[in-house]
VODRENRO-111976 format. One line per 10 residues: number of its first residue (from 0); their letters; for each residue x negated, y negated, z negated of N, C-alpha, C, CB. Coordinates in steps of 0.1 Angstrom, whole numbers, plus 5000, padded with zeros to 4 digits. Atoms other than C-alpha are relative to their C-alpha. Glycine has a CB too. Layout:
// VODRENRO-111976
NUM	a	X Y Z X Y Z X Y Z X Y Z | ...
***
This chain:
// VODRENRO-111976
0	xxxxxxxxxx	4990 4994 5009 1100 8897 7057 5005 4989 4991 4994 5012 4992 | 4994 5008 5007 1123 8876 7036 5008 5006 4989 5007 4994 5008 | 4993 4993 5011 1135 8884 7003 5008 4992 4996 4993 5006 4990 | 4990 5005 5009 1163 8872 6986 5006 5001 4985 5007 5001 5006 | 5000 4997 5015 1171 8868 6951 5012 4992 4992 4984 4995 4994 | 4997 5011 5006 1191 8852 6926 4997 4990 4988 5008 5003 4999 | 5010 5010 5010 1178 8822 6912 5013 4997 4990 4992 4982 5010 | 4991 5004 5014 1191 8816 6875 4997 4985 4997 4995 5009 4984 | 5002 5017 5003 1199 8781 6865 4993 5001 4983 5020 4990 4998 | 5001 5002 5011 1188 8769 6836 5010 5004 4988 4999 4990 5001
10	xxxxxxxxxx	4995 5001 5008 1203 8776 6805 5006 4990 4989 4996 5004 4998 | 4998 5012 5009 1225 8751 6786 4997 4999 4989 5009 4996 4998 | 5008 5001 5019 1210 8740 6754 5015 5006 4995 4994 4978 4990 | 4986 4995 5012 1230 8758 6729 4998 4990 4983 4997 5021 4996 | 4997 5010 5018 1242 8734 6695 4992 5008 4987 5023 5001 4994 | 5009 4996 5011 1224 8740 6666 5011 5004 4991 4988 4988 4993 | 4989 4994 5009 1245 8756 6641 4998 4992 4986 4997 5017 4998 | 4993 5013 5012 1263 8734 6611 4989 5004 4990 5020 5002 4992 | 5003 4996 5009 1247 8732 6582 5007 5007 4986 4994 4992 4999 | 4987 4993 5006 1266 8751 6555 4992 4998 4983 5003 5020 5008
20	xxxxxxxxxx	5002 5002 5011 1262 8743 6519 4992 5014 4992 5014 4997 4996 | 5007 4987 5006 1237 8768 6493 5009 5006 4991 4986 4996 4992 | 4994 4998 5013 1261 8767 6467 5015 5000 5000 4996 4990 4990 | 4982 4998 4998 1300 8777 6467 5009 4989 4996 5007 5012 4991 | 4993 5009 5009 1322 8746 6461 5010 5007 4995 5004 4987 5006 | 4985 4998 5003 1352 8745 6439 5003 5014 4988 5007 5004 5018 | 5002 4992 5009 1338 8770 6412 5013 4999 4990 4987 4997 4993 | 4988 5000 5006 1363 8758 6388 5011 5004 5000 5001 4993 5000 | 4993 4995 4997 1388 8764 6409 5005 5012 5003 5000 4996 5004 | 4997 4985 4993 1385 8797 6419 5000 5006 4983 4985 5007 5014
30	xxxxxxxxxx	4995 4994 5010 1380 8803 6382 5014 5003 4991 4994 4995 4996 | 4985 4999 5009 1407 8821 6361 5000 4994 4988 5003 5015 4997 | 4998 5003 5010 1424 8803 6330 4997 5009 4990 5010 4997 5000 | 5008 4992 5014 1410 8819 6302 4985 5009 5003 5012 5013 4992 | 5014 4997 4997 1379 8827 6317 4987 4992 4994 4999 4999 5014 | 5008 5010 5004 1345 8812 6302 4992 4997 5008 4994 5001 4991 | 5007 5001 4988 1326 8794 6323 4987 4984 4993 5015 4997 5015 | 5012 5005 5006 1292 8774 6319 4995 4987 5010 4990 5013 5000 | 5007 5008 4988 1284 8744 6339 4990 4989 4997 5010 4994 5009 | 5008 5011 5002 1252 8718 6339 5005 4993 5014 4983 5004 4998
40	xxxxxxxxxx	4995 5012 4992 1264 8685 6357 4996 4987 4989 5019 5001 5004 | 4999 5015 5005 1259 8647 6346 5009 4996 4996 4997 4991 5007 | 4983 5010 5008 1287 8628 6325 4998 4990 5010 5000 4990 4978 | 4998 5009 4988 1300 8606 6353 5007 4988 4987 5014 5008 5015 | 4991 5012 5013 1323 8588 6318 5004 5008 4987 5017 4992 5006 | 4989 4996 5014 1336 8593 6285 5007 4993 4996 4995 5003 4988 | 4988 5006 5000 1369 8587 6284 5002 4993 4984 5011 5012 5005 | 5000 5001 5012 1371 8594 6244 4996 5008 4991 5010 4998 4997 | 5013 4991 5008 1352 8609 6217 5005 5011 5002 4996 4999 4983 | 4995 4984 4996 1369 8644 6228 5003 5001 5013 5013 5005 4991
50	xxxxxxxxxx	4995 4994 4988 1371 8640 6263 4989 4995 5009 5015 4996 5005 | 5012 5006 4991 1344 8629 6290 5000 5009 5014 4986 5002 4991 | 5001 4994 4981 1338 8637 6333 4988 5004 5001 5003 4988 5015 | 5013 4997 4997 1312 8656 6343 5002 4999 5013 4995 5012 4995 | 5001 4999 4981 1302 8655 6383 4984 5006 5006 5002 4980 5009 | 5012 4985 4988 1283 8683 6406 5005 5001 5009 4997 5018 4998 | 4995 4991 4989 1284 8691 6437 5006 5012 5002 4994 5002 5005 | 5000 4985 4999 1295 8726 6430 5012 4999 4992 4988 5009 4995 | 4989 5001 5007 1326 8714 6408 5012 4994 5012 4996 4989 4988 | 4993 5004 4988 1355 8712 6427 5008 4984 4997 5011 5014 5003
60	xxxxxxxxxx	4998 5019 4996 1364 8673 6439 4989 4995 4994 5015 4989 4993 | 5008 5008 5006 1332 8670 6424 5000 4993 4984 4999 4992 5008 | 5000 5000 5013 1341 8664 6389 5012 5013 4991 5004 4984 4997 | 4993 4987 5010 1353 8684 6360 5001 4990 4989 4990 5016 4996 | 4999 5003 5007 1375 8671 6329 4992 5012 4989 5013 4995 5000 | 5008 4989 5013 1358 8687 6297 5008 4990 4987 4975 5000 5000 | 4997 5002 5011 1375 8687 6261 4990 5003 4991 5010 5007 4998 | 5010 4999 5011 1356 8686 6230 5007 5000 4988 4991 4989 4999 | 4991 5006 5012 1367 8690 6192 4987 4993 4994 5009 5013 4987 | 5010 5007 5007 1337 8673 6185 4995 4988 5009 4987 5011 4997
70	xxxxxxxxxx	4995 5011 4989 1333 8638 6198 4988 5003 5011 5000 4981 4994 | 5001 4995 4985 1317 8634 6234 4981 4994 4994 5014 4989 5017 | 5018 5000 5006 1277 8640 6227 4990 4989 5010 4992 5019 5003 | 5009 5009 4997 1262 8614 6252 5007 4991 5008 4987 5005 5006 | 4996 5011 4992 1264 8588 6278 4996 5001 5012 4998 4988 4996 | 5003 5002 4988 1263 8582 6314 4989 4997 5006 5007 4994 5004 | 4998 4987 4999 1245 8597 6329 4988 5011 4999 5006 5002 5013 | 5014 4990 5002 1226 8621 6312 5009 5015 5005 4993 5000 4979 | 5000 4988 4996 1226 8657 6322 5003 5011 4983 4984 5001 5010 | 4996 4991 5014 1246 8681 6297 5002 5019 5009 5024 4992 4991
80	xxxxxxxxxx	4999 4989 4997 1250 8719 6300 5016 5001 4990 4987 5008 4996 | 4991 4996 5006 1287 8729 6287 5008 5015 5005 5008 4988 4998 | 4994 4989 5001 1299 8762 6280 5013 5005 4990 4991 5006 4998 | 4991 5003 5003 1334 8768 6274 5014 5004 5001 4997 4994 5002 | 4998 4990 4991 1367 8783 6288 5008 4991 5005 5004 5013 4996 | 4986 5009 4990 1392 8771 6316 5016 5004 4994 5000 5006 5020 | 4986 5000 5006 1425 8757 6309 5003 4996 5012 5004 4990 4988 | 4991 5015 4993 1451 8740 6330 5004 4993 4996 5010 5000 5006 | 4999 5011 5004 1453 8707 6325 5016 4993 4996 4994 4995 5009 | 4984 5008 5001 1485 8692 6309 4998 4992 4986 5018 5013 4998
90	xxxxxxxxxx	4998 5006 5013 1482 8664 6288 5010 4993 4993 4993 4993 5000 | 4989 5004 5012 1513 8661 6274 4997 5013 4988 5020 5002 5008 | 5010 4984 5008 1501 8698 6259 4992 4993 4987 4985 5009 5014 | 5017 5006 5007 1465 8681 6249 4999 4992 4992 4990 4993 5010 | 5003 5014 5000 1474 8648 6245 4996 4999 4980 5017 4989 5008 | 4997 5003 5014 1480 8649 6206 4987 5008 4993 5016 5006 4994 | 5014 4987 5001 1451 8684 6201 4990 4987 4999 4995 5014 5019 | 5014 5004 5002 1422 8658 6215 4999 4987 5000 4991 5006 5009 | 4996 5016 5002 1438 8622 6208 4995 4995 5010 4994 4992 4988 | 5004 5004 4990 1430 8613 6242 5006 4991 5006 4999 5007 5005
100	xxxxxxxxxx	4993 5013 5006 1447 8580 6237 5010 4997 5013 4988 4986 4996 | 4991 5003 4991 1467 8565 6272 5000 5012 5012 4995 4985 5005 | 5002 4996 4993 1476 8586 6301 4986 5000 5014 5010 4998 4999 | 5007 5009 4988 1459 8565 6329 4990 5005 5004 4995 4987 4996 | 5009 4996 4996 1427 8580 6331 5000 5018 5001 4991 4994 4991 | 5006 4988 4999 1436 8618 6328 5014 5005 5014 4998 5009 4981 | 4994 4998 4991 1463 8615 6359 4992 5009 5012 5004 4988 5003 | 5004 4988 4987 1440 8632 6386 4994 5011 4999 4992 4997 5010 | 5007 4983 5009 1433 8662 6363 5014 5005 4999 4990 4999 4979 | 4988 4986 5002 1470 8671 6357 5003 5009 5008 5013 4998 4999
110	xxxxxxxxxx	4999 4989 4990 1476 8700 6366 4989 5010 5006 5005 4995 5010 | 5012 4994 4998 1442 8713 6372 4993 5004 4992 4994 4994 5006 | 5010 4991 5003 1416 8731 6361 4990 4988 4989 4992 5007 5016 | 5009 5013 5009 1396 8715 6331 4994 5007 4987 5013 4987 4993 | 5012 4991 5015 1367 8730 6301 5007 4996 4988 4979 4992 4997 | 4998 5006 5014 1380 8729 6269 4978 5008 4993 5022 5012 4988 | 5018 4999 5004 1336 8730 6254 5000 5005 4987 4989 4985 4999 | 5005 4994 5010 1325 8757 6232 4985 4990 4989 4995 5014 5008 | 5019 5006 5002 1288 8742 6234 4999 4991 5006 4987 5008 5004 | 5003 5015 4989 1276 8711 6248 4985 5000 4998 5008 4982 4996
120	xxxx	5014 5003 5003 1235 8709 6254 5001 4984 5005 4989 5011 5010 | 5007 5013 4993 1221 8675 6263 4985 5000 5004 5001 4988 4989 | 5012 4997 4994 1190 8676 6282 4994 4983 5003 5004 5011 5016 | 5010 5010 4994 1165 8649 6281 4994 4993 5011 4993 5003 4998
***
């Protein structure tokens, strides 16, 4: 007697699936202007005693400008918590508010999303 059957091939490996980020980028962005919003990141610089970069992963392009009326509480790069609310960025607006002296440095913020800081922690 002879049976016949159909033999299955192998299966092709199937791709492992992407890895996909834990944390939503681009928070900032999705946030609304006059919304308050709270973020811990590292000062990447401080521009001038009322203005300074923070940078996270979770900030969208990875940094965020932050305003201060109080000058800029540490240095690169310590880890701050600032809470605060979103503006859009225009420093012809700003420029005079947080004496934030030459253009030059706040060109790849115009127009964008940026903390003016209620609170600023500094974390040890």
């Amino acid at each position: 007697m002879l049976v016949t059957g159909c033999a299955s091939r192998p299966a092709d490996p199937q791709p492992t699936p992407e890895p996909t980020a834990t944390v939503r980028l681009g928070t900032v962005a999705r946030a609304e202007v006059g919304a308050r919003l709270t973020v811990t990141a590292s000062i990447e610089r401080v521009l001038t005693r009322a203005a300074f970069v923070v940078r996270d992963a979770d900030l969208t392009q990875g940094r965020l400008l932050v305003l201060s009326g109080d000058p800029a509480p540490a240095e690169p790069p310590q880890l701050v918590t600032v809470s605060g609310t979103v503006i859009e960025f225009s420093y012809r607006d700003l420029s005079a508010r947080y004496d934030l002296g030459s253009l030059g440095p706040y060109r790849n913020f115009e127009g964008g999303r940026a903390l003016v800081a209620e609170e600023v922690t500094i974390w040890n």
